[in-house]
Structure formats: structure tokens, C-alpha cells
C-alpha positions in Angstrom: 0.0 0.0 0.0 2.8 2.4 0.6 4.6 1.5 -2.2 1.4 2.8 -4.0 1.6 6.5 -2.8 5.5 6.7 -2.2 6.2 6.6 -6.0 9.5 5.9 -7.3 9.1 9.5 -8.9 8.6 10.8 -5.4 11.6 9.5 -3.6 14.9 11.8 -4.1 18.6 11.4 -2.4 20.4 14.2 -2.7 22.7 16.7 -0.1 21.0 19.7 1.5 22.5 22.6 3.6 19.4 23.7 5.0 16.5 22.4 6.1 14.4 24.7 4.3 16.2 23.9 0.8 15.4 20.1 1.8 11.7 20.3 2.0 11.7 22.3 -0.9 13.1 19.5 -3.0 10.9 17.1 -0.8 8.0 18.6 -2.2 9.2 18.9 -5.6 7.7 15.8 -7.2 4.6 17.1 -5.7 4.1 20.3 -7.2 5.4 18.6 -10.5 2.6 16.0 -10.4 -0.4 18.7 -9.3 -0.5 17.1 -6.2 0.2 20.5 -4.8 0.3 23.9 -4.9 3.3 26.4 -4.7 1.1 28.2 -1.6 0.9 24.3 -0.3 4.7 24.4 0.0 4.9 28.5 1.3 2.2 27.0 4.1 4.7 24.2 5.4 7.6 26.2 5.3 5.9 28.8 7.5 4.7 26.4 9.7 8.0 24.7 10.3 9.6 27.9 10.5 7.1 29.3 13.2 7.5 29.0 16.9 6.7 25.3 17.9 6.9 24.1 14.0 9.5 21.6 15.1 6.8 18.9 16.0 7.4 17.9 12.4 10.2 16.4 13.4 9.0 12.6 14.1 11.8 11.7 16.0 14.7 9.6 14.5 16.4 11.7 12.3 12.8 11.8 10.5 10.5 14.8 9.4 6.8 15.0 8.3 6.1 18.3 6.3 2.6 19.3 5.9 0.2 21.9 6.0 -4.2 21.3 6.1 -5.6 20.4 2.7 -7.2 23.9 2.3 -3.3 25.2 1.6 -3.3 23.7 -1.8 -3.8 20.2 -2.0 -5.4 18.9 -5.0 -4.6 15.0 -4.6 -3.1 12.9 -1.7 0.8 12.4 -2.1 3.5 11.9 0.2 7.2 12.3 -1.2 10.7 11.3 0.5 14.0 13.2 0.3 16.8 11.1 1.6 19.7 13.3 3.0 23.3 11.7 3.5 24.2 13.9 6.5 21.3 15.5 8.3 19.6 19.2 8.6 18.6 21.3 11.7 14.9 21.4 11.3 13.9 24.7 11.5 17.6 25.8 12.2 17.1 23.8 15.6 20.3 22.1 16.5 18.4 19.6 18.7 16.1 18.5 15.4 18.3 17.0 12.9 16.7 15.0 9.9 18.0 12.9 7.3 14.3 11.8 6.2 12.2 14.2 4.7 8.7 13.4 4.4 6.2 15.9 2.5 2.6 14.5 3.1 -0.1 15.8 0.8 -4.4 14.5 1.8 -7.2 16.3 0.5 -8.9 15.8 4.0 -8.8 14.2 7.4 -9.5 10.4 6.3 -6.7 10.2 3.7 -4.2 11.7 6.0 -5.2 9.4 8.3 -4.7 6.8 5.8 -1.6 8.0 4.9 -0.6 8.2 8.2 -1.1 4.5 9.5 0.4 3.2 6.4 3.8 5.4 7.9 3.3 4.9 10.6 3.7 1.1 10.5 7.1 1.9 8.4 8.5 4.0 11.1 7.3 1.7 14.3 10.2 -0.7 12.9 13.4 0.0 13.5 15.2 -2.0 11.4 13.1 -0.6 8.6 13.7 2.8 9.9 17.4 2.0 9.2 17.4 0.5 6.2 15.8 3.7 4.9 18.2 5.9 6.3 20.9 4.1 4.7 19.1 4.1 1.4 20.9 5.1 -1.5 17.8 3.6 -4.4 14.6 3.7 -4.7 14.8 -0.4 -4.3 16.0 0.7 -0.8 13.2 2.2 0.0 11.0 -0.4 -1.2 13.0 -3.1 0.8 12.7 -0.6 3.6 8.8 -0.5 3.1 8.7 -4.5 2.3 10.4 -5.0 5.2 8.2 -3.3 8.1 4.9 -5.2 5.7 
């Protein structure tokens, strides 16, 4: 099921200096595919930047970026940008993040969705692991097959 909405077109490795830079290319396969807006990516930005917006950070080395549907989201998506060497979330030393999630729902259920299907991925360590030592998109899927 994961595999479904984490697309091989959605998952990116490449080296970021900044955190906002990061989610930017995160989000990139979104706003290529209409899956988002340009105002859908402004929105999570802002919210990581603003006071508290660190509780995207998951934990692990892992971020979720996302903003309410009403942002600019015009289909469900969620995208991965895997870093070699981590970013300070929000310029926070104590929230660095290798995994760069951008979740797109059009409403409550499918984030919910969404969420659970993550959610069992990032409950395993070992598959949390695998995916920050991912280097392919067959990684990933490993990653995903493995925590299944």
C-alpha cells in the first residue's frame, strides 16, 4: 500500500544545507505531479519555521512536512527526500533530519490513511534503518517490504 503513494518519482537522495532547501526539493515531485500547490509548500515552510513548528520532526532523524488540505492540495501524495548527512529542522540544533517526508491529503481520512500506512514503516526500527541508509529507490521499497 505504501509503495502505491511513495512513487519511485517521489523519492529523491540528494545533499541539502538547509532544512528549508530540503523540503523544498521534498516537495518537488509534488508540485510537478499537481499534487500541490506552490502556496501548499509557502504553508509548510511557515509552519516549520514558526515558533513550535519543530513537531514535524518525528523523531529519529525523521520529518513530516505538511500543512491542512485547504493550503493547496489537489490530490493525496506523500514524497521522501533522503539526505546523506542531516539538517537542523527549523535551524534547531536539537532536530536533525535525514528523512524528509512531504505528506499531501485532501482531508482528514486520507491523511489518516496516509498516516497509518507510515506509521507502521517508522514503528520498525530496522526498517527505519534501512531507509536511512538508502541510497535507491529499491531501498526504500526493501525498507517498506520489510516493516509489511
Amino acid at each position: 500500500m505504501l509503495d502505491d503513494t511513495l512513487r519511485e518519482d517521489r523519492v529523491l537522495f540528494a545533499s541539502h544545507d538547509s532544512w528549508r532547501t530540503a523540503v523544498e526539493a521534498a516537495a518537488a515531485p509534488l508540485l510537478e505531479d499537481g499534487s500541490i500547490t506552490p502556496g501548499y509548500l509557502e504553508q509548510v515552510l511557515t509552519n516549520i519555521a514558526a515558533p513550535g513548528g519543530t513537531y514535524m520532526d518525528l523523531g529519529f532523524g525523521i520529518a513530516l512536512a505538511h500543512a491542512r488540505p485547504e493550503a493547496g492540495v489537489h490530490a493525496t501524495g506523500l514524497s521522501l527526500l533522503v539526505l546523506p548527512e542531516p539538517v537542523a529542522l527549523a535551524d534547531d540544533p536539537a532536530h536533525p533530519v535525514s528523512l524528509v517526508f512531504v505528506l499531501a491529503a485532501t482531508d482528514g481520512e486520507e491523511h489518516r490513511a496516509v498516516m497509518a500506512q507510515l506509521a507502521r514503516l517508522l514503528v520498525n526500527a530496522t526498517a527505519r534503518a534501512e531507509l536511512a541508509a538508502a541510497r535507491t529507490y529499491q531501498d526504500v521499497r526493501g525498507a517498506i517490504a520489510h516493516a509489511a
